[in-house]
C-alpha positions as CSV (number, residue, x, y, z in Angstrom):
1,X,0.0,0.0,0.0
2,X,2.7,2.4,1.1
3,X,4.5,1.7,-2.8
4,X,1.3,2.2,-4.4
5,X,0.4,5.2,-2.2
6,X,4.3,6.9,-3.5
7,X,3.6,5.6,-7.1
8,X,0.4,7.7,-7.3
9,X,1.9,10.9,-5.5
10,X,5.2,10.9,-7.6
11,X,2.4,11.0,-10.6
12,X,0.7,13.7,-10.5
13,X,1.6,17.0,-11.6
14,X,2.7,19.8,-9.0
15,X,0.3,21.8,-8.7
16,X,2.2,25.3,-8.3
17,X,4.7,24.0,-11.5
18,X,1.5,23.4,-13.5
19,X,-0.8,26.0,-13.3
20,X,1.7,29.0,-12.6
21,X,-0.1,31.9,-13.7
22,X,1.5,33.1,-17.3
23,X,3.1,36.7,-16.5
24,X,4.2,39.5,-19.2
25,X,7.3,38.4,-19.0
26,X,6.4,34.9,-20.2
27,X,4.9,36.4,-23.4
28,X,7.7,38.5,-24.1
29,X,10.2,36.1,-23.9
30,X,8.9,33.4,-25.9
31,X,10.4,33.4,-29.6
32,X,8.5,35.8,-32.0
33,X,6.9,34.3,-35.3
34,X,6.4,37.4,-37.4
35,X,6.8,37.0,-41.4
36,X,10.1,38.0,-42.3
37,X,9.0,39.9,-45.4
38,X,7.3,42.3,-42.9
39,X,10.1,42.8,-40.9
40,X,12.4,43.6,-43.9
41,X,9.8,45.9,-45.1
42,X,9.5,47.6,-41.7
43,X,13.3,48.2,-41.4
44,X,13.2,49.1,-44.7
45,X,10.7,52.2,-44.3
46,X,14.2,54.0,-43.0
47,X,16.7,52.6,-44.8
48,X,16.6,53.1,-48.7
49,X,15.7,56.7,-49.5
50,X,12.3,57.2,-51.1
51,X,14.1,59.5,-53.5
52,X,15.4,56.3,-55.9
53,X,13.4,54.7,-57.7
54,X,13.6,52.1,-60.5
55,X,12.6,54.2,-63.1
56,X,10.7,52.0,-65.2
57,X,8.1,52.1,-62.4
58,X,8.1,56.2,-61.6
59,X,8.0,57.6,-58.6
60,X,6.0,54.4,-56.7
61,X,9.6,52.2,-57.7
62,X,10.8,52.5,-54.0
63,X,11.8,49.5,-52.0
64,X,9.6,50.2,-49.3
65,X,6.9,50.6,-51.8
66,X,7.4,47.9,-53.8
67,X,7.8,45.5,-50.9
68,X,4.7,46.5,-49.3
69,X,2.3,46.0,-52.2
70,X,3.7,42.5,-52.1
71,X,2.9,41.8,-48.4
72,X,-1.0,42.9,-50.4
73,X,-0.5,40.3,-53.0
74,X,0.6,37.9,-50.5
75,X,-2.3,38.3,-48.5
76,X,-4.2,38.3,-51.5
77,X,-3.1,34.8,-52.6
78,X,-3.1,33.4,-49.0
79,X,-6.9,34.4,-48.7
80,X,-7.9,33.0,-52.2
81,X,-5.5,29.6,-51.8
82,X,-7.7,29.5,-48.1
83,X,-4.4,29.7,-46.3
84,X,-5.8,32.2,-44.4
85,X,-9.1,33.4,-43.1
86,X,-9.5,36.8,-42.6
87,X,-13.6,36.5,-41.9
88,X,-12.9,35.4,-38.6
89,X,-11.2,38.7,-37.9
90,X,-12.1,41.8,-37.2
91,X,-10.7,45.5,-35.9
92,X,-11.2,48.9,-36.7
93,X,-7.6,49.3,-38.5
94,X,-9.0,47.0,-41.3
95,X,-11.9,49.3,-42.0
96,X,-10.3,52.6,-41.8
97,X,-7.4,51.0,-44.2
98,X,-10.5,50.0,-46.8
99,X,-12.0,53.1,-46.6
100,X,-9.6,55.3,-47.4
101,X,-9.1,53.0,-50.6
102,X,-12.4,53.4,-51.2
103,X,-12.2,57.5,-51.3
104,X,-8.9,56.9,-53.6
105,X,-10.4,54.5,-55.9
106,X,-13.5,56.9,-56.2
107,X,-11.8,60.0,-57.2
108,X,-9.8,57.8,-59.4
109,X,-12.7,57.3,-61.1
110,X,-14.1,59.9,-61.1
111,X,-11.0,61.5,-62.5
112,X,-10.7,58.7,-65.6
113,X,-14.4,59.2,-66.4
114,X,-13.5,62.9,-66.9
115,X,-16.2,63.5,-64.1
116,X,-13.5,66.1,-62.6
117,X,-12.4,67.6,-66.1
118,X,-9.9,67.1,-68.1
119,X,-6.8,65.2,-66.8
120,X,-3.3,65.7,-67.9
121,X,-1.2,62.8,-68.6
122,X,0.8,63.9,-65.6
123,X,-2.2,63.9,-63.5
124,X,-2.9,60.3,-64.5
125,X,0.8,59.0,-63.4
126,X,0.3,61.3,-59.6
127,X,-3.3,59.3,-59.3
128,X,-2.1,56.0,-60.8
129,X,1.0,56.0,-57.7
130,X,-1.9,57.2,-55.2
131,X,-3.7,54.4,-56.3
132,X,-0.3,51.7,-55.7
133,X,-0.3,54.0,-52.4
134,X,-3.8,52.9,-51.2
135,X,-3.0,49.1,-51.5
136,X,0.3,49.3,-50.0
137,X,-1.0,50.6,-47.1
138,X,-4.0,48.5,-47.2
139,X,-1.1,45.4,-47.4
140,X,0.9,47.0,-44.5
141,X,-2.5,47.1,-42.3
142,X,-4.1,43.7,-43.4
143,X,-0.1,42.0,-42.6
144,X,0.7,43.5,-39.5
145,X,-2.5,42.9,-37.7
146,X,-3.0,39.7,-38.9
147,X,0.4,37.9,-38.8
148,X,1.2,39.4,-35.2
149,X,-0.2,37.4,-32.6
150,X,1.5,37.8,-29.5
151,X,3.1,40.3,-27.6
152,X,6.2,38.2,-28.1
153,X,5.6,38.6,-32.4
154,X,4.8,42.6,-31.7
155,X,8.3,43.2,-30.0
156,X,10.3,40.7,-32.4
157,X,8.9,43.4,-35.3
158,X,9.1,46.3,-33.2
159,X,12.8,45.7,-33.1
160,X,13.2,45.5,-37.1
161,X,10.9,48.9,-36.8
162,X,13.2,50.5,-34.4
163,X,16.5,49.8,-35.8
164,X,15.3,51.5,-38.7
165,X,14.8,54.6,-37.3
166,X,17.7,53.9,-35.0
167,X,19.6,54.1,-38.5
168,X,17.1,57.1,-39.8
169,X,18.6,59.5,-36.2
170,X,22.3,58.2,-36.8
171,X,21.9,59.6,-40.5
172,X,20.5,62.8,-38.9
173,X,22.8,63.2,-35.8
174,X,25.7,62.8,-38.5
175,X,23.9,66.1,-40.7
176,X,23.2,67.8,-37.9
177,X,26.8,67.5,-36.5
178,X,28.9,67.2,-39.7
179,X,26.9,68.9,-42.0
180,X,26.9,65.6,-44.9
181,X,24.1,63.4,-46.0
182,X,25.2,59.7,-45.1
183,X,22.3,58.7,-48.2
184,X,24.7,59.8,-50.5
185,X,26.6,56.8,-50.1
186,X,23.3,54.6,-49.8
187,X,22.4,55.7,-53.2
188,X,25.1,54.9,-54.6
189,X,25.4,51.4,-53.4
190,X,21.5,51.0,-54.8
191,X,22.1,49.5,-58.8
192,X,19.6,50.0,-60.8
193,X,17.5,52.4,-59.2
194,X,17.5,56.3,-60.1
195,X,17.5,59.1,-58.4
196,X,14.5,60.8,-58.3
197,X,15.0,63.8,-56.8
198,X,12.6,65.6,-53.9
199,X,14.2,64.9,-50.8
200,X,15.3,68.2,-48.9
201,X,18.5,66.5,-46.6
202,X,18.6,70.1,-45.2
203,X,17.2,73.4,-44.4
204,X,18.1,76.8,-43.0
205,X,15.9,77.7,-39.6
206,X,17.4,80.9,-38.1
207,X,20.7,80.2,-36.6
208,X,20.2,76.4,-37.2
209,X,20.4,73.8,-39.8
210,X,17.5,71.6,-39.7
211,X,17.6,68.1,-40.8
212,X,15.2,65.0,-42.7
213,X,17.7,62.1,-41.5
214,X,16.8,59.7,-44.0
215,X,13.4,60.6,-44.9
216,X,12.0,63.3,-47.2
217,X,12.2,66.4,-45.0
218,X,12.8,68.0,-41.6
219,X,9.1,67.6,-40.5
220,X,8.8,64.5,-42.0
221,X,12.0,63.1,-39.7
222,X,10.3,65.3,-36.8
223,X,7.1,63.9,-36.8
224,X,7.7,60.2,-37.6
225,X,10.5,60.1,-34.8
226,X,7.7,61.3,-32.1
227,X,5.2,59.0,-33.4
228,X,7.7,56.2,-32.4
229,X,9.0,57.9,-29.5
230,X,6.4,55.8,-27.5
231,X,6.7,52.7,-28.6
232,X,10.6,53.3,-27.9
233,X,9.4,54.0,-24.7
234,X,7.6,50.5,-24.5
235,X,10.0,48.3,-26.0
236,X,12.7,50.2,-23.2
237,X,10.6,49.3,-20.2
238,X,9.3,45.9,-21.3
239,X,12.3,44.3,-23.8
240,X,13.9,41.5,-22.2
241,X,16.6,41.3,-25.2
242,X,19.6,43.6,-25.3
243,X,21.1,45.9,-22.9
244,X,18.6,48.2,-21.4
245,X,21.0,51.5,-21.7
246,X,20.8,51.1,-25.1
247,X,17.3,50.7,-25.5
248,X,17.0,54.2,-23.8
249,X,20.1,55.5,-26.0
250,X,17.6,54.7,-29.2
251,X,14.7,56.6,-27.2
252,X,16.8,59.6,-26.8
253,X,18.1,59.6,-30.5
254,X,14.4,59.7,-31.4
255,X,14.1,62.8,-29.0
256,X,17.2,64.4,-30.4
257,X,15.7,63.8,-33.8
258,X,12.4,65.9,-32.9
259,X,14.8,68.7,-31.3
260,X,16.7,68.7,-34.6
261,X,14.5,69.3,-37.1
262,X,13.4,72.5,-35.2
263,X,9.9,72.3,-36.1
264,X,6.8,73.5,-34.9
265,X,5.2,70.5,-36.2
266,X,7.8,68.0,-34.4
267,X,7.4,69.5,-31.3
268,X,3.6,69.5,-31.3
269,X,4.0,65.6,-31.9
270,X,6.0,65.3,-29.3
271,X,3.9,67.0,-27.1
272,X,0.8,64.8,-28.4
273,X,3.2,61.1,-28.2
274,X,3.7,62.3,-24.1
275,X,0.4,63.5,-23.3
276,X,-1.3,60.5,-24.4
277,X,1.4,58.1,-23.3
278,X,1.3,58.9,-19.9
279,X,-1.8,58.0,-18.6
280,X,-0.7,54.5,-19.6
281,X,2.7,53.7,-18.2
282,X,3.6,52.0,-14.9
283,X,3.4,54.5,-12.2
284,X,7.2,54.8,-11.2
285,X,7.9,55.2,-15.1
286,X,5.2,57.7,-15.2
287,X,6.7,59.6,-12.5
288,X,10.3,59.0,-14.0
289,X,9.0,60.3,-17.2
290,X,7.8,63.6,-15.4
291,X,10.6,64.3,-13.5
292,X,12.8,63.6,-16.4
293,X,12.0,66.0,-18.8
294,X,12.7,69.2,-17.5
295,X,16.0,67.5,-17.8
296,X,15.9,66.4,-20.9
297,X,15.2,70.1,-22.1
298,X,18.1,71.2,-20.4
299,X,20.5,68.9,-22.0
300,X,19.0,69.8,-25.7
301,X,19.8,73.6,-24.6
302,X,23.4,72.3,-24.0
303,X,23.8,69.9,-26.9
304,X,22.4,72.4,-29.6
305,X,23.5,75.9,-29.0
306,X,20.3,78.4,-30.2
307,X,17.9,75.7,-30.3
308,X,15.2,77.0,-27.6
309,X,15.9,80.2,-29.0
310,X,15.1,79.5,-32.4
311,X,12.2,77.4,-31.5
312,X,10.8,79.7,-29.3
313,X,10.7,82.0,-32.2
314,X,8.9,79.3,-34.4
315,X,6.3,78.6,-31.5
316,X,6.4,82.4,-31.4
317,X,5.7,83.6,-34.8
318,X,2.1,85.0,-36.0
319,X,0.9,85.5,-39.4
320,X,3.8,87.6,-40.6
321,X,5.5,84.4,-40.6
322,X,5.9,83.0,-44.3
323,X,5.0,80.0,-43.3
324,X,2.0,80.9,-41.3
325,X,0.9,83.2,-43.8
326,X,0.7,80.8,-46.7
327,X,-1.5,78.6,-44.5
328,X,-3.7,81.1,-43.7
329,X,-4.1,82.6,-47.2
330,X,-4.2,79.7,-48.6
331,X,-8.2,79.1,-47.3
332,X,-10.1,81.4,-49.7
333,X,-8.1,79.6,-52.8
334,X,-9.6,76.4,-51.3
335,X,-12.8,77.2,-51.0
336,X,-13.6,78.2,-54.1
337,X,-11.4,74.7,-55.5
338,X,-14.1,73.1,-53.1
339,X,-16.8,75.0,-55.1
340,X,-15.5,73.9,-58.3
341,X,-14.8,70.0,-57.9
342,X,-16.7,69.0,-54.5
343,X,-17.4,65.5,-54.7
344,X,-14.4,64.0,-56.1
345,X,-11.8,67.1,-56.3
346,X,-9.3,67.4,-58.8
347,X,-8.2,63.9,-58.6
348,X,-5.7,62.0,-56.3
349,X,-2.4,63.6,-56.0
350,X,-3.2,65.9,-59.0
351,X,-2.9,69.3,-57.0
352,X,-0.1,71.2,-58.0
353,X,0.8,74.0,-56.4
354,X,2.4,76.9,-59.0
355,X,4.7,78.5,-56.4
356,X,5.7,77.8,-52.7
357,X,2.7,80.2,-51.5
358,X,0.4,77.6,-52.9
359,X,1.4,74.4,-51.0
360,X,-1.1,72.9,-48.9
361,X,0.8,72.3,-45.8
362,X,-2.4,70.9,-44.4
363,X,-3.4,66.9,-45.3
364,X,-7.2,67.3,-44.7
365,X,-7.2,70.5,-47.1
366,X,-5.2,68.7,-49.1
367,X,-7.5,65.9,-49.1
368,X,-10.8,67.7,-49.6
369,X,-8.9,69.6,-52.9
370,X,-8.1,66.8,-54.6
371,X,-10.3,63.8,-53.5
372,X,-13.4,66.2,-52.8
373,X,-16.3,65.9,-49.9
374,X,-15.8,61.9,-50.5
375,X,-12.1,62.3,-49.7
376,X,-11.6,64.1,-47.3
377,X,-14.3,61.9,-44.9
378,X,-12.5,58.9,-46.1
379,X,-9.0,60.5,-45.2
380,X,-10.5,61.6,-41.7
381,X,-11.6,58.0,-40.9
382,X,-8.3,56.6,-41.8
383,X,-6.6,58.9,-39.9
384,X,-8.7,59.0,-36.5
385,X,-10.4,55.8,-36.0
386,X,-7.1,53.6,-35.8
387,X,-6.3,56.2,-32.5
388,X,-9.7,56.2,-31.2
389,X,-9.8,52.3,-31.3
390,X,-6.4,51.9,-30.1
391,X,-7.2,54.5,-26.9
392,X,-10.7,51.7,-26.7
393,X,-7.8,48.7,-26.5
394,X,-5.5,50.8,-23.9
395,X,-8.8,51.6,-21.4
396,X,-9.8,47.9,-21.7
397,X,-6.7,45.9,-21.5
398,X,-6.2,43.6,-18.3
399,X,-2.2,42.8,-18.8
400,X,-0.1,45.8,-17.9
401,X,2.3,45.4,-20.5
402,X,-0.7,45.3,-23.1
403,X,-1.9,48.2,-21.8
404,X,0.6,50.5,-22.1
405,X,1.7,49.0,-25.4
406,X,-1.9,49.7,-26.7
407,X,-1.6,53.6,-24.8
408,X,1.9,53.7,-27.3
409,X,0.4,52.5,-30.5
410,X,-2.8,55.3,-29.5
411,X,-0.3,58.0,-28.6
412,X,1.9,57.4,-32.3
413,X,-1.7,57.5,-34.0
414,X,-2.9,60.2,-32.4
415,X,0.4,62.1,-33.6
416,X,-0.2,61.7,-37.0
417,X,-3.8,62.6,-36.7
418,X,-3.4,65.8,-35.2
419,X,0.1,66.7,-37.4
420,X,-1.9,66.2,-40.6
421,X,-3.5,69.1,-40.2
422,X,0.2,70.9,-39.9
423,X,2.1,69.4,-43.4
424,X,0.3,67.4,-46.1
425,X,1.5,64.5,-44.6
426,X,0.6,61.2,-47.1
427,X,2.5,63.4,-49.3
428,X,5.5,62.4,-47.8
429,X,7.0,58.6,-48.6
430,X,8.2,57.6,-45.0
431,X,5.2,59.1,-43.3
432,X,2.9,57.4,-45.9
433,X,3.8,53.4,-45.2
434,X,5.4,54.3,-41.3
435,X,1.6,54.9,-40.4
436,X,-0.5,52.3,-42.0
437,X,2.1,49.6,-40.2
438,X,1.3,51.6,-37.0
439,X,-2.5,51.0,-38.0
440,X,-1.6,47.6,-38.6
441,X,0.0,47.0,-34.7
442,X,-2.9,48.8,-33.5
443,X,-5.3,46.2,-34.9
444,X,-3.0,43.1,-33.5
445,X,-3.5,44.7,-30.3
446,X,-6.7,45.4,-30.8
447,X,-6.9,41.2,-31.2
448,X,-5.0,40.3,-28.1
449,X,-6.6,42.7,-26.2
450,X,-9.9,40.9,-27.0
451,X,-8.3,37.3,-26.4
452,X,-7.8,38.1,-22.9
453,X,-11.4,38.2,-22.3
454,X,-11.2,34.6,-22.7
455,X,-9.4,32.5,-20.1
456,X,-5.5,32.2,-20.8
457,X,-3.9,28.5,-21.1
458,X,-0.8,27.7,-20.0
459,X,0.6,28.5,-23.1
460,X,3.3,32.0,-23.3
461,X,0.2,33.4,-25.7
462,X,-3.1,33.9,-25.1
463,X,-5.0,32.2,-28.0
464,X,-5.3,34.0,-31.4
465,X,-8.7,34.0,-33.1
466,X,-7.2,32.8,-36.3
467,X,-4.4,30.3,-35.4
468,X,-4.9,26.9,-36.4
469,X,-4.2,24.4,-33.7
């Protein structure tokens, strides 16, 4: 009796070992399955310049371009071959992502039907790359949030993400310090692609040289390094991997890559990345945050002599400002384009302005011009609802790390929401694919954040609604 009795006990499982509750740390450890494609694509986003092209394709020729609409055409075939079944899933990021086709494809239409006059052949060629545009994001959104499911997958491509703009700040801290454009020699090592031309490496701001990094332009670099300021912020407090000091020394590159562009725009994203962050972070990081800035301003009055000063005339300046002038004068011109074309506007990407007074610096007025009424809601839908939805996921999430991951995808959407309305902002390549991949993590979060509602196995992950077991 006394063997049988030790036999039975030495069977069954601990209880303790067995049913250890599965902690944040357990999901971020375990090994990340995220498609590789997408990874190369998001480190790509920062890498090759959007200003070469191969130039059989035109302006939409870019590597980043060209490897996002095949993560659309992979998706495509995986949904048709029944590899994949996207039915089963839903989030907000899909539908903003298909209606903003939708307003494209419209005025596309509308434009090739000659419902918005006469279109130049030039005008065909800017809608015909909005159009490769729309589906690129569309494949950014649909991969992301449906290949990404577990917090372990989100930080394995948040990594690829991250380097890239890791490389993006080095290219600007070099410009900023050594006055030369690192892309140079990235261009050159790119055969058979063509330089294109567009990009504005720097820029003259009072006593300063502003910088684009490698993007398109000083704002540009400005506001995409503050829309993934927070999620640098996340990956530094949760990322088992690495050293930690140098998963701050990235965060702070981003922050020095806001401070050098010099640019009202930048600093209202930062402002908007912080103020929504916050609320979600542990406590003693909230606090650490707080007391850390006032520091952090300091050491950018140090490191860059004449910056406050020349910012605070930026923040400073009123409508004798060129630049504030243009935006303001540029509203009666508008509304009587709006007048003219209001359904469908002019066509997509087929305003041209004749002289720098005329640029929209403004995406929704940019929007409404040349995609009309029907536009310019689509635009506003793809622009908001991802941050509005991702703020729902933050509010609702149980896990701590989820929750502040979901408060740092809300705070980088809400950037680009409210900086739209400071620089036509799809206008600009890095800007244009960087957001719809945020769009895209905001709707995997959106997923896990609804899998916790169900009980959690033992398993690192909770269960994803479309994993086949």
């Amino acid at each position: 009796m006394a063997h049988r009795a030790l036999a039975t006990a030495s069977a069954r499982p601990e209880p303790t070992a067995a049913r250890r509750p599965v902690t944040d740390a357990d999901r971020l450890s375990a090994p990340g399955g995220t498609p590789l494609i997408l990874r190369i694509t998001a480190f790509s986003l920062f890498f090759f310049p959007s200003s070469m092209v191969i130039k059989d394709i035109g302006a939409a020729g870019t590597v980043p371009m060209i490897l996002s609409c095949l993560l659309f055409a992979f998706w495509l075939a995986s949904w048709i071959w029944r590899l994949h079944d996207p039915v089963r899933i839903r989030y907000p990021g899909r539908l903003a992502g298909a209606i903003f086709v939708l307003g494209i494809i419209a005025s596309y239409i509308a434009l090739y039907g000659g419902w918005t006059g006469e279109a130049s052949n030039t005008g065909l060629a800017a809608a015909d790359r909005w159009l490769i545009l729309a589906f690129a994001s569309l494949g950014l959104i649909l991969v992301a949030a449906e290949s990404v499911r577990s917090m372990a997958d989100m930080l394995q491509l948040l990594r690829w993400l991250l380097a890239g703009a890791f490389f993006c700040g080095l290219v600007g801290l070099v410009q900023f310090t050594l006055h030369i454009n690192p892309m140079e020699w990235v261009q050159l090592a790119m055969p058979g692609f063509t330089y294109n031309g567009g990009d504005t490496p720097f820029q003259a701001r009072g006593n300063l040289l502003r910088v684009a990094g490698s993007t398109f332009h000083s704002i540009e670099f400005g506001v995409v390094s503050a829309m993934l300021l927070p999620l640098s912020i996340w990956r530094a407090l949760y990322d088992p991997r690495g050293k930690v000091w140098f998963h701050w020394l990235q965060t702070g590159l981003l922050v020095f890559a806001v401070a050098a562009t010099v640019s009202r725009s930048g600093t209202l994203a930062a402002v908007v990345a912080i103020a929504v962050l916050l609320p979600f972070l542990p406590k003693i990081a909230r606090q650490r945050t707080l007391a850390t800035l006032p520091f952090v301003i300091i050491a950018l009055f140090i490191a860059v002599p004449g910056f406050v000063g020349t910012l605070t005339d930026a923040l400073g300046a009123d409508t004798s400002d060129p630049s504030i002038a243009t935006r303001v004068n540029n509203y009666p011109r508008v509304a009587r384009m709006i007048d003219a074309r209001p359904l469908f506007g002019v066509g997509p990407g087929n305003y041209t302005a004749r002289g720098a007074l005329e640029i929209l610096d403004n995406q929704y007025l940019n929007s409404i011009v040349s995609m009309g009424i029907v536009g310019i809601i689509c635009v506003f839908i793809y622009l908001v609802l991802p941050g509005v939805a991702a703020l729902h996921s933050a509010r609702h999430a149980v896990s701590p790390a989820l929750r502040c991951l979901a408060g740092a995808s809300a705070a980088g959407l809400f950037v680009a929401a409210v900086c739209s309305v400071t620089f036509d902002s799809l206008s600009f390549p890095t800007f244009a694919l960087s957001y719809p991949l945020l769009v895209g993590l905001s709707g995997a979060i959106w997923i896990l954040v609804k899998s916790e509602e169900t009980p959690l196995s033992s398993a690192p992950n909770p269960p994803h609604p479309n994993r086949m077991e």
